[in-house]
N, C-alpha and C positions, 0 to 999 in steps of 0.2 A: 346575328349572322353566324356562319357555321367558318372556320380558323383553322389550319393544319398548325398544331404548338409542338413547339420543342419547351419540355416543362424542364428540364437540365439538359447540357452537352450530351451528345451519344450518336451513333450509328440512326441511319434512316429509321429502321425499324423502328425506335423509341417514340416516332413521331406521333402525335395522337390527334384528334380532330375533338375540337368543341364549340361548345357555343357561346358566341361571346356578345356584349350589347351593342347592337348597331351605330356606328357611329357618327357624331353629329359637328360640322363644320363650325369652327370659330374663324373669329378675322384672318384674310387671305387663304384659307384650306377650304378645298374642296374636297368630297366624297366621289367614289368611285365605283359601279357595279362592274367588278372583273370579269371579261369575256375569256380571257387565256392569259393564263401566267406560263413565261418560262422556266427552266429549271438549269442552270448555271453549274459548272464546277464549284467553283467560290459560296454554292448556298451549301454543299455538302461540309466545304471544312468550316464554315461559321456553326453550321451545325454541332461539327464535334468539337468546337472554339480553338479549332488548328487555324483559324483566317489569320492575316495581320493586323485586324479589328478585332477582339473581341465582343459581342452583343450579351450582356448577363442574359440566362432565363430568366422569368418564361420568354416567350418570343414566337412568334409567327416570319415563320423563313418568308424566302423570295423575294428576289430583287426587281425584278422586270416581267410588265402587265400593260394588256391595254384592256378599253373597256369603253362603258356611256357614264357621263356627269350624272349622278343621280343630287348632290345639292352641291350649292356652295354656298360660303360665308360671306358675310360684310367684307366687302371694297375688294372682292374680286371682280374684275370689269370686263375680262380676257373670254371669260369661258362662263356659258349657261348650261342647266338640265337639258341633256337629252344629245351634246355634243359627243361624239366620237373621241376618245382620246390614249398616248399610250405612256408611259409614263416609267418610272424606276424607282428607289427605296432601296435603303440598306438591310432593310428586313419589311413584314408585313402582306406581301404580293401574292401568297399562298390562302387565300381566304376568298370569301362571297365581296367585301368590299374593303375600302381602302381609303381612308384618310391620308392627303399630302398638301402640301402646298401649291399653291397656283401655280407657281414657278418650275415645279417638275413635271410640270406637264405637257405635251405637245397635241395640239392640235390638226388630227388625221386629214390628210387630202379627200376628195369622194372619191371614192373608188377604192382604196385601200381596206385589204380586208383584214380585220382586228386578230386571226391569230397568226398572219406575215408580221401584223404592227408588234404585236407580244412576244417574237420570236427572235426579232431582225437587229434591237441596236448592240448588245454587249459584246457579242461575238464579231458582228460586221466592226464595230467603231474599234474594238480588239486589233482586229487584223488590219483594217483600215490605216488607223495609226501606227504599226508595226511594218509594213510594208512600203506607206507613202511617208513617212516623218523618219523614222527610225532605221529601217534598208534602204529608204532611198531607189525605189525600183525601178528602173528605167525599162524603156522599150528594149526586147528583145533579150532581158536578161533571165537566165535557169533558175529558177525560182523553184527551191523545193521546200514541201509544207510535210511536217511528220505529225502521225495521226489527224491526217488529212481527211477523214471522216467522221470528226469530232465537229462538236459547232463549231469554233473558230478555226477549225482546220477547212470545213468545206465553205465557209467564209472566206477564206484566205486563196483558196483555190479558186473562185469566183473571180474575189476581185483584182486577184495579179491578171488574171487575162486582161479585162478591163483596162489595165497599167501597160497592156502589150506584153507583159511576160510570156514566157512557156511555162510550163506548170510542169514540176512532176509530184503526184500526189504517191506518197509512200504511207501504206497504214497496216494494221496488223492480220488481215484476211482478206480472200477473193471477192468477197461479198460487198466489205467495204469499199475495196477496188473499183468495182461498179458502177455505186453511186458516184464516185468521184471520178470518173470515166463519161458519165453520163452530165454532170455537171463542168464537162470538159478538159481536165486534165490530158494533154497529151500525153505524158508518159506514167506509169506507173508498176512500184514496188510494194511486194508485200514482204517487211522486212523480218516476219519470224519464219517466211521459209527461204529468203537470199542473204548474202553478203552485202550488210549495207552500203557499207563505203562504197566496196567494186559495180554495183548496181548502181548509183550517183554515178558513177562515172561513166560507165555503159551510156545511160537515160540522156545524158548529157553528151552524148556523143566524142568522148574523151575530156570536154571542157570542164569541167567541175562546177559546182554549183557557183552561182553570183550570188543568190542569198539562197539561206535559209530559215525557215520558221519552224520554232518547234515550241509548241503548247503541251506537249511529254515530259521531257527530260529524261531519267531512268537512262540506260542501255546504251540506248541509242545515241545520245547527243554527240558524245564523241569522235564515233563512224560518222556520223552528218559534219560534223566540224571537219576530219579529212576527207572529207567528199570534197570540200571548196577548192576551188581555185587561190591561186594568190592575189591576197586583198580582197579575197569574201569577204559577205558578211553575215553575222549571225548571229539572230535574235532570236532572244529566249522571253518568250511571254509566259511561262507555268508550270506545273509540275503536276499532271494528271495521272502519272505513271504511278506517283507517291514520294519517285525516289531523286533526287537534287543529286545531279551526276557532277563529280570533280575531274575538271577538266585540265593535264597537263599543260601548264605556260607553255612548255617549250615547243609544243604546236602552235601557237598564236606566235610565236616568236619566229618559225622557222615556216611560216606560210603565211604571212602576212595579215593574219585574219584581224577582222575588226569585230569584237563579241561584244553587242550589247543586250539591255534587258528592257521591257518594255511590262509596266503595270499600270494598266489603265486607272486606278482610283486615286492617283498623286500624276497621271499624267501634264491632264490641264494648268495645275498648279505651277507647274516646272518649266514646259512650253505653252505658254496658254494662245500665241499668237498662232502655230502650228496646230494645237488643238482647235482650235476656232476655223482657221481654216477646212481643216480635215472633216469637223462636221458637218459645215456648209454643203461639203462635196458630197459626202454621203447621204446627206438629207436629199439631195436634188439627185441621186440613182436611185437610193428607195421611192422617190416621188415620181421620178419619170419612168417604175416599174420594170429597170432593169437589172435589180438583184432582188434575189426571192429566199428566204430560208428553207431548209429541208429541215421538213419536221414529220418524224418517224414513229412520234407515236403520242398521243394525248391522253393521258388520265383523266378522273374523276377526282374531285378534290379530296374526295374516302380513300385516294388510291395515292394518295402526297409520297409513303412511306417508298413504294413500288417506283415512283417515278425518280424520284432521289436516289435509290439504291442501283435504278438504270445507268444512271451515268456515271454513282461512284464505282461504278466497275466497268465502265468503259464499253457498255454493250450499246448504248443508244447511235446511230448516225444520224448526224447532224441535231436538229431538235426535238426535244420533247418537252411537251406543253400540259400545262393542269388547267380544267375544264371545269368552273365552279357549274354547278345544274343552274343554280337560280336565273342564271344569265342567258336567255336563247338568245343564239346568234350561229342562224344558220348558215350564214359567208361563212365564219369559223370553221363550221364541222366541214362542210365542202371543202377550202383548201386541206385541214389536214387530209380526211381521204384520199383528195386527190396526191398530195405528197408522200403519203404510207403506201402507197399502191407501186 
């Protein structure tokens, strides 16, 4: 099978493609032919081994993929050849196929088409959990998401409405605006040509934000943190910008803010009765087809390096997905199209 490797830490470009021996399931692992792998913030910094995990080289990135069972091992009972399925890994997702565990697997509804299933949980369960466990969003609260046209940012925009929120999506171009306009954000700022703060307040109709989500950091956090109201809240899920913004106490002191942080790969651990719940919930909108990922652009497995390098620099909205050839799967190519359009 043909592997996007990272053979040392480095920039997307370092990425190479080869061929590696197909691989063959032992007890409880099944195999996987990859329909569409996602492409994550988090797979760029494991890349350059900036994650909070480090993975030694060599290594095959990507975390989240769906695809068809091509085998499984002794005393898997769950899942046969030829099942639909979408699944996650801390590395390997970037290749023709996929060796994991029964247990990491989920089994696709009919109807679900494999590059929604490869797109939809890191970013959705992200914001998910960030908005329903950690904000606490109630009906009818200002809910502003920054870089709101990043995956978890138009994930977030999504499902605060869902929650009842108003949505103001703030991102860094007209363009971006758009899609997140289009995916319903009532209000919107583009914060490198306004005043952030004072625009939070405008969009808000004098009120101030009730939460905020920011998957940036950099710049901006602090103008979002005085945008709140008193007894905001605001949650920090990542640092896409690069830059971990230090944020004066004596604003949280003198506005009542409530700052918390949300990382989903120690989430479950911490809250596991909250996470359990919150997946439930998610699992049964992605099932009853009423949240969809926006995915903007799909590579070629040859094209690993180009798609990596989209979102380490912030050009992708919403998703982009790596398309092994070996795997047709024309429901795939149709929704991307129809979402890049």
């Amino acid at each position: 099978m043909l592997a996007a490797r990272y053979l040392a830490y480095g920039p997307p470009e370092s990425v190479v493609i080869e061929e590696l021996p197909d691989p063959v399931p032992g007890p409880g692992e099944v195999v996987v032919d990859i329909a569409a792998a996602a492409v994550n913030f988090p797979d760029v910094l494991i890349g350059t081994g900036q994650y909070q995990v480090r993975v030694p080289p060599p290594f095959t990135p990507g975390s989240e993929f769906a695809g068809t069972v091509r085998s499984v091992g002794t005393g898997v009972t769950r899942l046969r050849p030829g099942d639909r399925v979408r699944g996650g890994a801390m590395v390997g997702c970037f290749a023709e196929q996929i060796l994991v565990p029964e247990a990491s697997l989920e089994l696709l509804p009919a109807g679900i088409d494999l590059a929604d299933a490869a797109g939809y949980h890191v970013v959705y369960a992200t914001a998910f959990h960030a908005l329903r466990s950690v904000a606490e969003v109630g009906n009818g609260d200002w809910v502003v998401v920054l870089g709101a046209a990043g995956g978890v940012g138009l994930a977030a925009v999504e499902l605060a409405q869902i929650m009842g929120a108003r949505v103001v999506a703030a991102a860094s171009s007209d363009p971006k605006l758009e899609v997140c306009r289009m995916r319903g954000a009532e209000r919107l700022i583009n914060y490198t040509a306004e005043d952030l703060k004072e625009a939070i307040r405008t969009a808000t109709d004098g009120a101030g934000a009730d939460v905020v989500i920011d998957p940036v950091g950099g710049p901006y956090a602090e103008a979002a943190l005085r945008s709140t109201r008193w007894g905001g809240r605001f949650v920090t899920v990542g640092f896409a910008s690069g830059e971990i913004p230090r944020i004066p106490l004596n604003l949280v002191l003198l506005k009542g803010v409530i700052v918390k942080g949300f990382e989903i790969r120690t989430f479950s651990q911490h809250a596991p009765e909250q996470a359990r719940r919150d997946e439930e919930e998610l699992q049964s909108l992605f099932s009853a087809g009423r949240i969809h990922p926006y995915v903007s652009a799909v590579f070629p497995l040859e094209k690993t390096a180009d798609a990596l390098r989209a979102v380490a620099d912030r050009q992708a909205i919403g998703k982009v997905l790596i398309k092994p050839a070996r795997h047709e799967s024309p429901g795939a190519d149709a929704a991307a199209r129809e979402h890049a359009r």
